[in-house]
C-alpha positions as CSV (number, residue, x, y, z in Angstrom):
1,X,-124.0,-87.2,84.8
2,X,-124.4,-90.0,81.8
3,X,-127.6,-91.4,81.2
4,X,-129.8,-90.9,77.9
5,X,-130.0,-88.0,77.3
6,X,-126.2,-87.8,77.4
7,X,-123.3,-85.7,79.8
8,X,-124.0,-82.5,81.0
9,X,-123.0,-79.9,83.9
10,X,-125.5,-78.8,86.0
11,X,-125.4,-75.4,88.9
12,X,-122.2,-74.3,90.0
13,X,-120.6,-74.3,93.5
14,X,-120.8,-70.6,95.2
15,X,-119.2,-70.2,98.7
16,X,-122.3,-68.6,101.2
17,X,-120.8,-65.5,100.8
18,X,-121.1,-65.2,97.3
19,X,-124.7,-66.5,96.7
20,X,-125.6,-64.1,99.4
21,X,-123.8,-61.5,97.1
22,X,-125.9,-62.3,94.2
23,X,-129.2,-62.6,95.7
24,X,-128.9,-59.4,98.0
25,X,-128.4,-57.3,94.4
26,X,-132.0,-59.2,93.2
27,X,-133.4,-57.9,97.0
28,X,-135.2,-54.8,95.9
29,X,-136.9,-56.2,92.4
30,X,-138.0,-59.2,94.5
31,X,-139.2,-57.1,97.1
32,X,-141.3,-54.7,94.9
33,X,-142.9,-58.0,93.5
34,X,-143.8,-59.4,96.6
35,X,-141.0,-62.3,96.3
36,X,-137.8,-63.4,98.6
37,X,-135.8,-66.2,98.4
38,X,-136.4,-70.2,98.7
39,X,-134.0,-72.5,99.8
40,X,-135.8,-76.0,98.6
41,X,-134.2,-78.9,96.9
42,X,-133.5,-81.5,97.5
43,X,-133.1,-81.5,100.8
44,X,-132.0,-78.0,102.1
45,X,-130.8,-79.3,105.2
46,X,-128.4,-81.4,103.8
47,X,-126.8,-78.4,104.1
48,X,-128.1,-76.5,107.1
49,X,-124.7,-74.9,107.7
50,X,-124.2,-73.3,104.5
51,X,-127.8,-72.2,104.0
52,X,-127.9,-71.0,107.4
53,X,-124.4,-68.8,106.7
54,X,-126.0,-67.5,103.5
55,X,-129.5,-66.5,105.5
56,X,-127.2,-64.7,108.2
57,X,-125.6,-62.6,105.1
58,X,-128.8,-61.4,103.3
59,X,-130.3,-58.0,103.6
60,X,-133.9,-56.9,103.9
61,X,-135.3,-60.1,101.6
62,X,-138.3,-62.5,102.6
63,X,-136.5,-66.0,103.6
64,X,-138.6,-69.3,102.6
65,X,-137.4,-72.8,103.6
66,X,-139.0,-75.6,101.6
67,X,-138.2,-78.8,103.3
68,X,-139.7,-82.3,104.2
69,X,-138.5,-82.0,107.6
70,X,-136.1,-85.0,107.3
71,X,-132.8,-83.6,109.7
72,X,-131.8,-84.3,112.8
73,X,-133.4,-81.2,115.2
74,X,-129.8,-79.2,115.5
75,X,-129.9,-78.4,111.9
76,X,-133.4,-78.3,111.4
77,X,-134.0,-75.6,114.1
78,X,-130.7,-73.9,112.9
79,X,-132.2,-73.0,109.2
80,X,-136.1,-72.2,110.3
81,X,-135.1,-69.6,113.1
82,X,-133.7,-67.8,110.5
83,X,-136.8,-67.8,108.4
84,X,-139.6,-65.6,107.7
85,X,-141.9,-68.2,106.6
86,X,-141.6,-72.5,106.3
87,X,-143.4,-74.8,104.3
88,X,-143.2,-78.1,105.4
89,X,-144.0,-81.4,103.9
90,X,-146.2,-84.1,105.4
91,X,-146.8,-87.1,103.1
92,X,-148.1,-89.9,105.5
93,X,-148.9,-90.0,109.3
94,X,-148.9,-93.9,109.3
95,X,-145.1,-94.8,109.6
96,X,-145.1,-98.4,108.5
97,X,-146.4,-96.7,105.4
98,X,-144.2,-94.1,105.5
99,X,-141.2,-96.1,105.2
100,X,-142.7,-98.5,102.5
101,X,-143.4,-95.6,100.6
102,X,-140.1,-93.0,100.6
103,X,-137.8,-95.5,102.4
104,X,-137.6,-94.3,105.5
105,X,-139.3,-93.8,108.8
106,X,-141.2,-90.5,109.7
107,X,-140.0,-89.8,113.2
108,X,-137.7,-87.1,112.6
109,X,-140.3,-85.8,110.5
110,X,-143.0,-85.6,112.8
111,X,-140.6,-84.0,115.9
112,X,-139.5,-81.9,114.0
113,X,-143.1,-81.2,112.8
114,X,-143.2,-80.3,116.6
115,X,-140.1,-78.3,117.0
116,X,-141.0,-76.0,114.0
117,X,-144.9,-74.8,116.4
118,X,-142.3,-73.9,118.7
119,X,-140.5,-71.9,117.2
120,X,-142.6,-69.0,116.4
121,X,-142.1,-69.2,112.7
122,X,-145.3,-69.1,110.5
123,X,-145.5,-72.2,108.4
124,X,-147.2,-73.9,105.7
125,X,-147.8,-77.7,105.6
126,X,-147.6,-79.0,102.3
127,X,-149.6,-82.5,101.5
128,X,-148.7,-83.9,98.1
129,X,-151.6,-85.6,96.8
130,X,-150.0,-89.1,95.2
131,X,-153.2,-91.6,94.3
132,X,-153.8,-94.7,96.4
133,X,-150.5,-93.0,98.6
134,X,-151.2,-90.5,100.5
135,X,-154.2,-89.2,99.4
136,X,-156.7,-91.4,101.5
137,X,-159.5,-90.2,103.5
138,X,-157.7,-91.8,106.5
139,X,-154.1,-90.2,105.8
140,X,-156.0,-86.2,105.0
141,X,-158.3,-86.9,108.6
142,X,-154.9,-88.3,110.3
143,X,-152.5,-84.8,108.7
144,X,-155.7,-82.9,109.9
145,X,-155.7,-84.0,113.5
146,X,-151.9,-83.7,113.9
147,X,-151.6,-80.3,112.9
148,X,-154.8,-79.1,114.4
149,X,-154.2,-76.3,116.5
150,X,-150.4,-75.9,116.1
151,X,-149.1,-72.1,116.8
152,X,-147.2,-70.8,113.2
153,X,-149.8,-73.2,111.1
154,X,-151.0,-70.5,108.3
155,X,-153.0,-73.3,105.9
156,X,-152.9,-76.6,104.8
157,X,-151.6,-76.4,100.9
158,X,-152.7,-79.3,98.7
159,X,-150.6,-80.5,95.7
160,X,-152.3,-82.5,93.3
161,X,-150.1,-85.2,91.8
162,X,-147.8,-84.2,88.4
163,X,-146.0,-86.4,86.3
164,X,-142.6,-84.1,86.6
165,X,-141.4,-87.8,88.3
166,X,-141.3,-89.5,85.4
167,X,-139.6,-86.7,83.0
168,X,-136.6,-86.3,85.6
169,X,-135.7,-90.5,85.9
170,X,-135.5,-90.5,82.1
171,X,-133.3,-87.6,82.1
172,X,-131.3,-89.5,84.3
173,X,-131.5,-92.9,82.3
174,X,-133.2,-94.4,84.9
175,X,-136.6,-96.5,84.1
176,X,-139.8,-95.1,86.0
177,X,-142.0,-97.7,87.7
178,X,-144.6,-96.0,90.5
179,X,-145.9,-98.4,92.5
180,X,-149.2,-96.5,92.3
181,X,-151.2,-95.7,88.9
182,X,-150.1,-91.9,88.5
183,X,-152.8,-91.8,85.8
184,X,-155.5,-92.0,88.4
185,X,-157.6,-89.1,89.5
186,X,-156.2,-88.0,92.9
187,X,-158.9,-87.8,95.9
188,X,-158.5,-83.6,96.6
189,X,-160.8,-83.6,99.8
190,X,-160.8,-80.5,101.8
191,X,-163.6,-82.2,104.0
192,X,-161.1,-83.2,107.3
193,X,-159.4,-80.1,107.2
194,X,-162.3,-77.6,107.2
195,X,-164.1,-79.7,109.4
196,X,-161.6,-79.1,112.2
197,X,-161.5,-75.3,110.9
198,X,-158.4,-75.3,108.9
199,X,-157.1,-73.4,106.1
200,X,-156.6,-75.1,103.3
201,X,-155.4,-74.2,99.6
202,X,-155.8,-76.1,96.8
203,X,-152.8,-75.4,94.4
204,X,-154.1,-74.6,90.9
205,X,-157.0,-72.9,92.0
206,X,-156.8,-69.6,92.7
207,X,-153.0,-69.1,92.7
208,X,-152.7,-66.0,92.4
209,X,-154.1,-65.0,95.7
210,X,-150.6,-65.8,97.7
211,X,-147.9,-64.4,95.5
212,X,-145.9,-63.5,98.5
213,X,-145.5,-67.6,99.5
214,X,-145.7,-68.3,96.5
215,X,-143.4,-66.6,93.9
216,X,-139.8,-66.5,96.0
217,X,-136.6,-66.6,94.2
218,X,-135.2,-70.2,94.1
């Protein structure tokens, strides 16, 4: 890639074989620390097939898939069956907001939001907190409601907005203009969650309390 901070190479290709090679060797220092391995992105699912060959070839390891739930069902159930644990990312219920926001609509999102407390695989839901985006009182009480009561639901994780955003465009040459003031204080209410009885995690604060979701191989 060109931009301004000139060309360079980035990852190399591995066939599912031979990433599932390399990580099985790592299996027994991440097990003794309470880690595993995390397909995330990007978009995992973009390539459900491969991750899904890889997950069939690995040993005794703890599988995480960190996705926004943006895939057609088929691939999405294929990759979280095979998974020990899933955390899933819900940015904003309202789906004319949705789609002004990231682009696209939030249907797939929210069946397969569905499909997942089907599956009987334990899962994380993951809220990004972006100001004046999703971190509204109305968007928290509406992610609140949809997820209250699903079977797999371990806690609501909370991700207060970083700047990481801006670092990566530049990298890429590519100007940075938020239609939000990422310089705002980010509304971190717990409030609709614990009022329905709900888990919740604040990330930052106490983060040393879940090393096994949170310190997977990536």
């Amino acid at each position: 890639m060109r931009g301004q901070a000139g060309s360079r190479v980035v990852g190399r290709e591995y066939t599912s074989a031979e990433l599932a090679a390399i990580l099985n060797k790592q299996a027994p220092i991440l097990g003794a620390n309470e880690g595993g391995v995390t397909f995330s992105g990007g978009e995992p699912l973009m390539q459900a097939e491969f991750v899904a060959e890889v997950c069939d070839l690995l040993g005794d390891v703890h599988i995480v898939l960190d996705t926004s739930g943006y895939a057609s069902e088929a691939p999405f159930r294929l990759v979280a069956e095979k998974c020990d644990l899933v955390y899933y990312d819900l940015k904003i219920i309202d789906g004319q907001a949705h789609r002004r926001f990231t682009g696209v609509d939030n249907t797939l999102i929210l069946t397969n939001l569905r499909t997942l407390s089907q599956v009987g695989v334990p899962f994380h839901i993951r809220v990004p907190l972006v100001p004046d985006v999703t971190d509204s009182d109305e968007n928290l009480t509406a992610i609140a409601e949809m997820v209250q009561g699903m079977a797999g639901l371990v806690r609501v994780d909370l991700l207060p907005y970083n700047k990481a955003a801006g670092g990566k465009h530049q990298s890429l040459g590519m100007d940075f203009h938020p239609p939000y003031d990422e310089h705002q204080e980010v509304n971190v209410n717990r409030e609709p969650f614990e009022r329905l009885g709900l888990p919740v995690y604040i990330a930052g604060i106490g983060a040393d309390a879940d090393r096994r979701s949170c310190g997977e191989e990536r």
